[in-house]
N, C-alpha and C positions, 0 to 999 in steps of 0.2 A: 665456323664455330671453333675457338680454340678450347683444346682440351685439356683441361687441368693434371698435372699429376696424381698419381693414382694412393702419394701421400697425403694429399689434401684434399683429394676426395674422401678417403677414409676420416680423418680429422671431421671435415664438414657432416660425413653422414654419421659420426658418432655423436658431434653436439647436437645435429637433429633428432637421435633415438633419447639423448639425455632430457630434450628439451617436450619431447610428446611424451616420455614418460610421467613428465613433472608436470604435467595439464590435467587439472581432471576433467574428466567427462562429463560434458553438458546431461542433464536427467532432466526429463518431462512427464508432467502429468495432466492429467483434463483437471478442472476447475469448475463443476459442475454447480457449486455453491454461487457463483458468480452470474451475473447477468449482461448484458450488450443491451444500453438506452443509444439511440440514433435521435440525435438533433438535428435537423438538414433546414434547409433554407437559407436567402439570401442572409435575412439577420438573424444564422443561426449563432457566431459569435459574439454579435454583440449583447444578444438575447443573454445568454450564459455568464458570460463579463458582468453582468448586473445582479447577478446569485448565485457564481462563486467566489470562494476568498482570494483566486490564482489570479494571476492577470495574463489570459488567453493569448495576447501578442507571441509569448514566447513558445507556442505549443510546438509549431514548424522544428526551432530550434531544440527541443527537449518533447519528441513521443514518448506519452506515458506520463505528463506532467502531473503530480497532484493537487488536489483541490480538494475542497469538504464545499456543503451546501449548509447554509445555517440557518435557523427560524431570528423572528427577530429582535429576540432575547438573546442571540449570537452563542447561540449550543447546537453543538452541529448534526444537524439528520442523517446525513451520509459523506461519504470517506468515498472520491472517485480515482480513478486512473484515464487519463483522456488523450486521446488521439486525434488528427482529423485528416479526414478526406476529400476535401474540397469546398463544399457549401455543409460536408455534412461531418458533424463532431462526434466521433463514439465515445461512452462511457462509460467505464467497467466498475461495478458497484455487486452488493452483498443481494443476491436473489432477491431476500425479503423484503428488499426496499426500495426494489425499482418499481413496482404497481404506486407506490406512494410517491415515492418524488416524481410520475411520470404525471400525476392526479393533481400533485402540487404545482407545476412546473407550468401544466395545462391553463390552470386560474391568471398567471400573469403574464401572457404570450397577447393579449390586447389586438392591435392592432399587428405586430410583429411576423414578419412573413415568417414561419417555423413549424414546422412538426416536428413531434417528439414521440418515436414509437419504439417498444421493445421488440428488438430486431432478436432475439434470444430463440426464437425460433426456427432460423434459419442462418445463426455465428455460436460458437463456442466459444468457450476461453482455457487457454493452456498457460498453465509454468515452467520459465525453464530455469532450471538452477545451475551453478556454474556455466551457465551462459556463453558461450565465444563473442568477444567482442561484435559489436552493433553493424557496425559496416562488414562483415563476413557473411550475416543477413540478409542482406538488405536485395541482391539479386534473387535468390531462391524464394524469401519471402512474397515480394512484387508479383514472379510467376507464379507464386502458390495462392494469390490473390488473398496473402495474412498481412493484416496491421500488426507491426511492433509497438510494444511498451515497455517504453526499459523501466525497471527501475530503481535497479542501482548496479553495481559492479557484474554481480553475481547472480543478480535476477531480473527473469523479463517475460512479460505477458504478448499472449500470440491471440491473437482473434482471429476468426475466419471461420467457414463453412468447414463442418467436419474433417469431409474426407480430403479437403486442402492441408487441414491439422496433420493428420494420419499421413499424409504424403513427405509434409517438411519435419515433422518428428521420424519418420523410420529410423532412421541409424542413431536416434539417441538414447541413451538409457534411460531407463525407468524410474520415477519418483511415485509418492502417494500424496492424496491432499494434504497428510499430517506433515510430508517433510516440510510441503511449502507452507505453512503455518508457521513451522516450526522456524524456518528462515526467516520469514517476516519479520516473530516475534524478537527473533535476536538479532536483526536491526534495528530493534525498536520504530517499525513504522505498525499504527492502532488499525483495528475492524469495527465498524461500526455496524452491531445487531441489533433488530428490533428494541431488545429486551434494554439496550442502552440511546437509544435516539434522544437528540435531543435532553440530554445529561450535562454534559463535557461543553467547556468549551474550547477553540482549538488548541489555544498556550496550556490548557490543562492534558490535552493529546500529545502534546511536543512537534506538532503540527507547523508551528512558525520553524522548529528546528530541524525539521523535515523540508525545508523550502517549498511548503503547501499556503502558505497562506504570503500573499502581496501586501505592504504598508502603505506604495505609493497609486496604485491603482483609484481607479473610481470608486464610485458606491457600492453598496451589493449587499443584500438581506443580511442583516445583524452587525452590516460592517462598524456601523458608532461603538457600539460596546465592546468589539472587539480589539480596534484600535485605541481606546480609552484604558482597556485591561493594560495593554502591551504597553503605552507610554505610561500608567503612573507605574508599572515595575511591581508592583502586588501580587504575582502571581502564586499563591501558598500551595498548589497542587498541581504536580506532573506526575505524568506516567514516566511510573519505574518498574523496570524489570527484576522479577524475582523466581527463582530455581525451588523446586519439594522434590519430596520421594515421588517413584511411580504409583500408580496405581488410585490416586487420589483427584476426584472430577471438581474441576470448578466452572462455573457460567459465566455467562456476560450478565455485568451488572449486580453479583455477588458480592455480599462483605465481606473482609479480611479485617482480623483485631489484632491491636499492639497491645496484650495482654487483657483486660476486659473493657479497651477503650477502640472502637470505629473506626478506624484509619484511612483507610483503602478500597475500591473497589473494582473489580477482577474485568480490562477490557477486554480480553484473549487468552485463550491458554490450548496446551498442547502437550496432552499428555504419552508417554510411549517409554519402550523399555528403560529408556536412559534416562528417563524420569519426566518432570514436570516442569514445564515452561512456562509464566506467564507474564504478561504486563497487567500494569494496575494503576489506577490515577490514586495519588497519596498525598495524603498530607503531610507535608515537607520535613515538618517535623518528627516525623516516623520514620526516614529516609535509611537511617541505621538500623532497623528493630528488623529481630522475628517476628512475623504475621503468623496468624491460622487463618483456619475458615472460620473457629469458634472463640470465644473466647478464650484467652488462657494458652491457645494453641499458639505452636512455634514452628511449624512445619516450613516456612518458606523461608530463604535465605536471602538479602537481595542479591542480586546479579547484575554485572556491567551493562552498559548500554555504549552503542558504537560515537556517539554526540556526547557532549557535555550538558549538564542541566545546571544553567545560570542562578546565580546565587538570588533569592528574592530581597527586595527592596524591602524596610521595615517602614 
């Protein structure tokens, strides 16, 4: 071994203390809200490929891919994150909607070698924020018997048996479910609750601009109207993010007014000391304005979103 001198070792181990200083710390929390649907069987992808918008090919190369499920009026029931394991596809979805899409899912499974159980009894789901790169994972995770899902820079979903969670989380710091809400929200990626199913559809999510929804793939429930939306270029309502004061609660599926006119209404939000965060599907033309909850009200400001939202076609 040759040994450097004892100048450039110094050198070296100072841009290393500069360079751990300037990382932040990965934080985790459980995801209790969430549920784990397990698709297994031979055509358990193809099954899936025919009622989601994503095109499954790519799952391999992108863990964590998104996808929505849509009725076939192409308004989406649920907003997934999917993984897989072999024969068998996991998919992270909003607690209250996995008995439904597992009910729904059930009716067109035909002839199709597939099961679809909620495995939520026996997987958890974690977030982790500031994240360390993917491939830093990927051994620890294997032995801790957790699926990744990335899904984006800074965030990523961990599945597995509890106490596998509790093993690959110890040395990271601590989040609550509001932080990771509150992340989401300010990537602009949508939640879809009961209280909003089958509303939206996904270009009004910003879903196409989240790389959730495939142009060139096959069929798949609702897909004519959705592909129809997106080529005539009509699309008059995206979800925009917008900023309030604290202390102020809004639901999914709630209106927001641009003075005593309808505009908006509230997919997410996330309230906490630093105020109120929420997205909202708008009509385009209120893009600029103060909303309330009430008429008249001006409480929300808008706020950036990390993508651009294309100009609609007249």
């Amino acid at each position: 071994m040759i040994r450097l001198p004892k100048a450039i070792c110094r050198v070296f181990s100072e841009m290393l203390c500069v360079t751990m200083a300037g990382m932040p710390q990965s934080r985790c929390t459980l995801l209790p809200a969430f549920s784990v649907v397990a698709v297994s069987g031979r055509d358990a992808r193809t099954f899936l490929q025919g009622q989601l918008t994503n095109d499954l090919l790519g799952l391999e190369r992108h863990p964590g891919l998104m996808a929505a499920a849509c009725n076939r009026e192409g308004r989406v029931l649920e907003i997934l994150r999917l993984a897989s394991q072999g024969d068998t596809i996991l998919a992270v979805l909003c607690s209250a909607l996995a008995a439904p899409m597992i009910a729904r899912l059930a009716k067109h499974v035909l002839r199709a070698q597939v099961t679809i159980q909620d495995r939520s009894d026996r997987l958890a789901v974690a977030g982790v924020l500031d994240a360390a790169p993917a491939e830093s994972w990927s051994q620890d995770a294997v032995a801790a018997g957790v699926t990744r899902m990335v899904a984006d820079a800074r965030r990523m979903l961990l599945v597995g048996p509890p106490p596998s969670l509790d093993w690959l989380m110890r040395e990271m710091g601590r989040a609550s479910a509001a932080d990771w809400e509150r992340a989401c929200i300010d990537e602009g990626e949508p939640t879809i609750h009961p209280q909003t199913a089958g509303q939206w559809t996904p270009q009004m999510l910003n879903l196409d601009l989240l790389s959730a929804v495939s142009f060139t793939k096959g069929c798949y429930v609702g897909q004519e109207i959705v592909a129809r939306t997106q080529h005539l270029g009509r699309i008059k309502r995206r979800m925009l993010r917008y900023a309030g004061p604290a202390g102020v609660p809004f639901l999914p599926g709630q209106a927001l007014y641009s003075g005593e006119t309808q505009a908006a209404q509230v997919v997410a939000a996330c309230d906490g000391p630093q105020g109120t965060d929420l997205l909202a599907v708008a009509e385009l033309r209120f893009s600029g304005d103060l909303l309330g909850a009430r008429p008249g009200g001006r409480e929300l400001a808008p706020a950036g979103l990390p993508y651009l939202i294309p100009a609609t076609v007249a």
